[in-house]
C-alpha positions as CSV (number, residue, x, y, z in Angstrom):
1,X,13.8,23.6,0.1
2,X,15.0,22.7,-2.7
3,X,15.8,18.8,-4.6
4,X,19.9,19.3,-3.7
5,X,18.9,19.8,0.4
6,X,17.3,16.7,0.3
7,X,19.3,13.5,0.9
8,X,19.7,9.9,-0.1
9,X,17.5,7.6,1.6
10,X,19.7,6.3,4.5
11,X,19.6,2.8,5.4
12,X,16.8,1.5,7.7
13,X,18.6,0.7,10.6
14,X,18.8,0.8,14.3
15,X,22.1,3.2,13.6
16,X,20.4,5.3,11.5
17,X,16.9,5.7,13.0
18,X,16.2,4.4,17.2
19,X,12.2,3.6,16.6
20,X,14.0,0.3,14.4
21,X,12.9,-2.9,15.7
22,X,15.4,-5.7,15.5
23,X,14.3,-9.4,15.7
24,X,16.1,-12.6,16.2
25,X,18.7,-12.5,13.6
26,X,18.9,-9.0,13.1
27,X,16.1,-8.9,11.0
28,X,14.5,-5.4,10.2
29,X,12.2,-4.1,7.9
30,X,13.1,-2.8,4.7
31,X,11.7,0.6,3.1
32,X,9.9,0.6,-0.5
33,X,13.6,1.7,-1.9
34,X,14.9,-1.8,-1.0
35,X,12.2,-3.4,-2.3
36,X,11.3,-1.7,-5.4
37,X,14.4,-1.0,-7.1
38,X,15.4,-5.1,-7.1
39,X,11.3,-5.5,-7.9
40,X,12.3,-3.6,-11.1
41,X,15.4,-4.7,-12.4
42,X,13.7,-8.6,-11.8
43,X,10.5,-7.7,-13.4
44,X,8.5,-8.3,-10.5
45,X,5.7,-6.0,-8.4
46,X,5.6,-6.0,-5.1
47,X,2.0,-6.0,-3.3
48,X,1.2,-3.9,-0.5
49,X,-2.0,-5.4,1.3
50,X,-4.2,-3.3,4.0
51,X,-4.2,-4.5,7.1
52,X,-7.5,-3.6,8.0
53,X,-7.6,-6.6,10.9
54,X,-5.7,-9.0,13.1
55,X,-6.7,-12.3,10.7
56,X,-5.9,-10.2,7.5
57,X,-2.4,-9.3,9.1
58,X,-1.8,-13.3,9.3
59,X,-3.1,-14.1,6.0
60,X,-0.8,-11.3,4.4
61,X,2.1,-13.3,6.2
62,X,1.4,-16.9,5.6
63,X,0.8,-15.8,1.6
64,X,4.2,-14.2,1.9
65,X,6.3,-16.6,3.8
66,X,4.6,-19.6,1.8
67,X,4.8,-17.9,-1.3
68,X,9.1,-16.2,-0.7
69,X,7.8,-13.0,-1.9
70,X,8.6,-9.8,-0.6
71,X,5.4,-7.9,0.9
72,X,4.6,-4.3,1.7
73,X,2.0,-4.1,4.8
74,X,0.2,-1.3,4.6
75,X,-2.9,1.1,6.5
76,X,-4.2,4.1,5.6
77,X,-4.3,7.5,7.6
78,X,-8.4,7.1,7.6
79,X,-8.5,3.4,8.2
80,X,-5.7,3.4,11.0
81,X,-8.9,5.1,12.9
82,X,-12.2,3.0,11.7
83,X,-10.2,-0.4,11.4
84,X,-8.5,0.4,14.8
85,X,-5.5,-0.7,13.9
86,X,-3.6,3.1,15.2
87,X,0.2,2.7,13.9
88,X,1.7,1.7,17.1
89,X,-1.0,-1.4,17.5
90,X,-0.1,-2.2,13.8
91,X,3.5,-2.4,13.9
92,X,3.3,-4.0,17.1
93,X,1.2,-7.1,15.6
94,X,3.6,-7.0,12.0
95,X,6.7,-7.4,14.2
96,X,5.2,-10.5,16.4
97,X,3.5,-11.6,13.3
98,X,7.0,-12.1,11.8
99,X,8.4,-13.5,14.6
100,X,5.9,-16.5,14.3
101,X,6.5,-16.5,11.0
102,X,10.4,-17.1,11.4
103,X,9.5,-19.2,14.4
104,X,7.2,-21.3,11.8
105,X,9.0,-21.3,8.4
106,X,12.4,-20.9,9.8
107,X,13.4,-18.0,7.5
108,X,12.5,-14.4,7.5
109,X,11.2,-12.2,3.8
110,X,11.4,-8.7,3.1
111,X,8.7,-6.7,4.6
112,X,7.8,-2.9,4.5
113,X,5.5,-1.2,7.0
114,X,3.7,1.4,5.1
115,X,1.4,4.2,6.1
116,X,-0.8,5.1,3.1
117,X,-2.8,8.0,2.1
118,X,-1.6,10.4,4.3
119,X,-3.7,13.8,4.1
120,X,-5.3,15.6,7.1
121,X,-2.9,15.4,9.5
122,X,1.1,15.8,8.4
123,X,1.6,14.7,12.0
124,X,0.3,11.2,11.6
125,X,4.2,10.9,9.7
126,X,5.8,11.2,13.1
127,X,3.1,9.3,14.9
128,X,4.2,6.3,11.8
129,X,7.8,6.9,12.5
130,X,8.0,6.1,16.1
131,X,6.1,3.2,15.7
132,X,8.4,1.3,13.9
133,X,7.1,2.3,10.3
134,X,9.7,1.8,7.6
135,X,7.5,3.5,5.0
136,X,5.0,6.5,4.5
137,X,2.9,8.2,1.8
138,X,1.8,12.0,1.6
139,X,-1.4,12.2,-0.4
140,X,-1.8,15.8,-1.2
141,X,-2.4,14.9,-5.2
142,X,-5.4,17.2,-4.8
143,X,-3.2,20.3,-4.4
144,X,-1.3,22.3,-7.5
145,X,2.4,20.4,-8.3
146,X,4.2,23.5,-6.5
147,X,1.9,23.2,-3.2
148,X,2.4,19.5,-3.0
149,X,6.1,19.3,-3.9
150,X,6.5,22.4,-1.2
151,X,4.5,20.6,1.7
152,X,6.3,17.0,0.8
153,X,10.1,18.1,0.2
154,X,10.8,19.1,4.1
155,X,9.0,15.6,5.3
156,X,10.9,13.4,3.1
157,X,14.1,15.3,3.9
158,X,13.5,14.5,7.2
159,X,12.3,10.5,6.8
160,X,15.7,10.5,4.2
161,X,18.0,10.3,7.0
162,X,15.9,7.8,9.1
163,X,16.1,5.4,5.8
164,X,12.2,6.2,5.9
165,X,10.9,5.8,2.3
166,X,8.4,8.2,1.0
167,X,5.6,7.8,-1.6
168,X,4.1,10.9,-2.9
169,X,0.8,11.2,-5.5
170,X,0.5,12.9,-8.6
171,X,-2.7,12.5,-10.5
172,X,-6.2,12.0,-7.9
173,X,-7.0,8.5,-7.8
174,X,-10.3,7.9,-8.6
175,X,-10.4,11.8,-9.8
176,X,-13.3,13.4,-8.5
177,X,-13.9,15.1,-11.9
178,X,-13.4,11.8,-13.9
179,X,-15.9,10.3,-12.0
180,X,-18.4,12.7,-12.8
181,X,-18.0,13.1,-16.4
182,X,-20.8,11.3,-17.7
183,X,-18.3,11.4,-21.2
184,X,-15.6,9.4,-19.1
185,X,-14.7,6.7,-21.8
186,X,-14.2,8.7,-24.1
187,X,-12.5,11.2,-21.9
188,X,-10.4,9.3,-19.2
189,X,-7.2,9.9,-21.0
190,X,-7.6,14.0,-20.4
191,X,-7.9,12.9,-16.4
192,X,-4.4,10.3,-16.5
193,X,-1.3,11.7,-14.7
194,X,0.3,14.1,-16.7
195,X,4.3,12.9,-17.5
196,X,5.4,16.7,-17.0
197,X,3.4,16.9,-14.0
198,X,5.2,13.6,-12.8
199,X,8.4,14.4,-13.6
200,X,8.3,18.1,-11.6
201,X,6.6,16.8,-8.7
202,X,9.7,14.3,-8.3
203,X,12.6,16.9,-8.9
204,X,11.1,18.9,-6.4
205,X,11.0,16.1,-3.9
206,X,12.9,13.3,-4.6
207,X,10.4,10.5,-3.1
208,X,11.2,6.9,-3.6
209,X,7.8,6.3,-4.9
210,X,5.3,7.9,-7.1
211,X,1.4,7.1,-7.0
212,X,-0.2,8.0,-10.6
213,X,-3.9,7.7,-12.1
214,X,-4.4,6.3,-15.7
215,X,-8.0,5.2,-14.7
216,X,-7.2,3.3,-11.8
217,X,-9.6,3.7,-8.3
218,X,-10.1,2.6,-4.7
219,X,-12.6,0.2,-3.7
220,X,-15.1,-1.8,-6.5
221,X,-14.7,-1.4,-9.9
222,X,-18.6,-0.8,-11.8
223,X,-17.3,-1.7,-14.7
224,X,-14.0,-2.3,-16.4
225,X,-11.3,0.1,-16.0
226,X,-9.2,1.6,-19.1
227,X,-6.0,1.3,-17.6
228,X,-3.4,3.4,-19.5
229,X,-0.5,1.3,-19.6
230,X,1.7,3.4,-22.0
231,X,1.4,6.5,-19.6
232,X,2.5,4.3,-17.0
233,X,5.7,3.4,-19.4
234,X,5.9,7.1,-19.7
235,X,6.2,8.3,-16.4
236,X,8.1,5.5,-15.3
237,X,10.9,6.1,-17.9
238,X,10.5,9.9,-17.3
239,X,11.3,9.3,-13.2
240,X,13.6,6.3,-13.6
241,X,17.0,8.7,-13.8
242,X,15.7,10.1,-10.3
243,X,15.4,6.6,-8.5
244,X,11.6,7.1,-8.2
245,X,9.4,4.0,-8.9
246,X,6.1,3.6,-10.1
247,X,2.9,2.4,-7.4
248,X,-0.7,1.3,-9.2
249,X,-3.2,2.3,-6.6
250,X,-6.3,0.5,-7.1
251,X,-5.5,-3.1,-7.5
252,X,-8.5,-4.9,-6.1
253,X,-11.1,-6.2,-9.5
254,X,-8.0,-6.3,-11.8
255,X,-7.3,-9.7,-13.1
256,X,-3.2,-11.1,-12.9
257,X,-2.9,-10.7,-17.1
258,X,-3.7,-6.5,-16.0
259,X,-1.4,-7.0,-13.0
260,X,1.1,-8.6,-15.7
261,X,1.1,-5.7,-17.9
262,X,1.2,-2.7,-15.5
263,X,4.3,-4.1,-13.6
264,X,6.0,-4.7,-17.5
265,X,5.0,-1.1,-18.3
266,X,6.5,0.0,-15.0
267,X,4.6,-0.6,-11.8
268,X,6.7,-1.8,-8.9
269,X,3.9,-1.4,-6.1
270,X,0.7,-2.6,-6.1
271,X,-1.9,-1.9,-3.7
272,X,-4.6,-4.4,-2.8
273,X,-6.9,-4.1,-0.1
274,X,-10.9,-4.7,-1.3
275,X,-10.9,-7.8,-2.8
276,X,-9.2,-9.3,0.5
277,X,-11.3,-7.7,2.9
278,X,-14.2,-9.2,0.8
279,X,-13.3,-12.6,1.3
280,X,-13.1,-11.8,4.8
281,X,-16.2,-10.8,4.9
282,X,-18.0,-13.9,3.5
283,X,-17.0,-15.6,7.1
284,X,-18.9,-13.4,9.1
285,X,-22.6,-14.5,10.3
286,X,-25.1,-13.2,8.1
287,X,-27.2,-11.6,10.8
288,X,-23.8,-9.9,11.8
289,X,-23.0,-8.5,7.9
290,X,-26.3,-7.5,7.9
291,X,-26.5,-5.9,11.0
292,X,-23.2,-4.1,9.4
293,X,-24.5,-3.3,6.5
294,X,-27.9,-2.0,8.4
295,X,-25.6,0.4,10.3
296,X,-23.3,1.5,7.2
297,X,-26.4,2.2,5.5
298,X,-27.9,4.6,8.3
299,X,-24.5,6.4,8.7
300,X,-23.8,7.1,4.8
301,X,-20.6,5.0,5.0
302,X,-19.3,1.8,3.2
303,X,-18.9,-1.4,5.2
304,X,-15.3,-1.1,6.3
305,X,-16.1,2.1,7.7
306,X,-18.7,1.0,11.0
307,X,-15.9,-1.9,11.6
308,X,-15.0,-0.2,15.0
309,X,-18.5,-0.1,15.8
310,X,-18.9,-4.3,15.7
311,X,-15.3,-4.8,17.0
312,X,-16.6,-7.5,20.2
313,X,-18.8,-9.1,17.8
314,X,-16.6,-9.6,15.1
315,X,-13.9,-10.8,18.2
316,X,-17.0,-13.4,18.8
317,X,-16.7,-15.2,15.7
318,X,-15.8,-18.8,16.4
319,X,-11.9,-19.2,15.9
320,X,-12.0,-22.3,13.4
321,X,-14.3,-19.7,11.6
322,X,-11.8,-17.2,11.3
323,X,-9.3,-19.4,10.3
324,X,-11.2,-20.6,7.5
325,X,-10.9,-17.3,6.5
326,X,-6.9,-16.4,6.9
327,X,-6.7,-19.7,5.0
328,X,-9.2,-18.2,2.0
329,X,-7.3,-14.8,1.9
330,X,-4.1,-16.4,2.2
331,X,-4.2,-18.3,-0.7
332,X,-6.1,-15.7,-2.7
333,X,-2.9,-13.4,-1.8
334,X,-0.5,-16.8,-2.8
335,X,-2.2,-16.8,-6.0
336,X,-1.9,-13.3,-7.1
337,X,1.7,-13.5,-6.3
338,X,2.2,-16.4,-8.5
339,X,0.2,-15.0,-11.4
340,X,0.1,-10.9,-11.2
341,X,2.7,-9.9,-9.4
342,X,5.3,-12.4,-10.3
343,X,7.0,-11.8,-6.9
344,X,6.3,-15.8,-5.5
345,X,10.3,-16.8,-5.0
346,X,12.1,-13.1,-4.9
347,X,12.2,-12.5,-1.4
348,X,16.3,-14.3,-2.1
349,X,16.9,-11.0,-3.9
């Protein structure tokens, strides 16, 4: 397949794709080309938040709705299984989410269902699809440009004409070999996404979206990061002419002057999901976290990932409790859409 078999992304729409959900109004999802392409001609980001539970899921919304800011919700392939939040359970929570939300506010915002991080099973796109997903990403930075463009062109041909948009990944985040150079700082600029490498990966497979590293990472930054701003100017100029927009992976740790800067060099999509699922945490019993913690420990796995194991104990915390908690993330989330994302007031567009 080549870049002239693959189409336009369609609209997302019941006429274009049967897994759409409609709600009161008419209201659907949108897919990261709706979003992203007004997010760069105002000079916003948007953020896409993990949904990695049932009270982060309303915090995302209330931020949102409060705030009139577009939103991308968002799991990954991985956490869909510890957070046990499989797609169909996810989209089924967004949609009655946003039905409260309209119910509450009144009016509805932009939303895109995303499924992130896509990489051991090709499947799981399907799987997303049918459950109402307006949105995926095929993670297979860690192969060659040809191997990834060849496994990603067919899928987003096919998620084209459902007015599915696709994000693909160029550049490892967090590369394995950049975190094990014990020269990194002086080095980091070797590991960045390469423009040239950008620019092919996107003629071969015309995505909507582009995931690049210039020293960004998942989880908890050690120590500052060196982002590399100009290579994200770079790439996002070289892709522009292809309708393909910019995503900074990594977000959580970066203050809203960094957030300012990558979205003016040309980040549209932001993705932020530690930093929230920290606050979380700080509502849980301490016997619980530790007992968490205890168990992570023994099983060689960060915290987030023994989540399933606690899931009736975490269910147990005392509600007021947990809405202490919504109300912390939620206006966490508020304020980073206010001051680093600059989307607070754009959902209108």
């Amino acid at each position: 397949m080549n870049d002239t078999t693959i189409p336009a992304i369609a609209k997302f729409s019941k006429a274009n794709n049967p897994n759409v959900r409609e709600l009161e109004g008419g209201y659907t999802l949108s897919n990261l080309k709706e979003l992203l392409s007004k997010a760069r001609k105002g000079g916003y980001g948007v953020v896409a938040v993990n949904q990695r539970s049932p009270y982060i899921i309303t915090a995302t919304l209330e931020a949102a709705w409060q705030s009139k800011s577009p939103l991308i919700c968002e799991i990954a392939e991985s956490e869909a299984v510890y957070c046990n939040m499989a797609p169909e359970r996810l989209s089924d929570l967004l949609h009655e989410g946003i039905a409260r939300m309209h119910e509450k506010y009144g009016y509805y915002v932009p939303v895109c269902l995303h499924m992130d991080h896509i990489q051991k099973d090709l499947g799981t796109v399907d799987r997303a699809i049918e459950a109402g997903f307006s949105s995926v990403e095929l993670d297979l930075s860690k192969l060659p440009v040809e191997e990834n463009a060849e496994k990603c062109a067919p899928i987003v041909a096919k998620c084209h004409a459902l007015g599915v948009s696709v994000e693909v990944e160029e550049g490892e985040i967090g590369a394995a070999g950049a975190l094990a150079d014990p020269n990194i700082d002086a080095n980091i600029e070797s590991y960045y996404t390469k423009t040239e490498d950008a620019r092919k990966l996107c003629e071969l497979t015309r995505p909507d979206a582009l995931a690049i590293f210039v020293g960004n990472g998942h989880g908890k930054y050690l120590k500052e990061p060196r982002i590399g701003f100009d290579r994200i100017r770079e790439i996002a100029d070289s892709v522009a002419d292809l309708g393909v927009y910019v995503v900074l992976h990594g977000g959580s740790g970066l203050s809203p002057e960094t957030f300012n800067r990558a979205i003016e060099a040309g980040a549209a999509k932001v993705n932020y999901a530690t930093t929230v699922s920290d606050i979380w945490f700080e509502y849980f019993p301490e016997e619980l976290l530790a007992e968490i913690d205890a168990k992570a420990k023994e099983m060689g796995k960060p915290r987030r990932k023994v989540l399933d194991l606690f899931q009736d104990k975490i269910d147990a915390i005392p509600a007021d409790k947990m809405q202490e908690a919504i109300d912390d993330m939620s206006g966490h989330i508020k304020m980073m859409m206010t001051e680093g994302f600059k989307s607070a007031g754009k959902a209108n567009l």
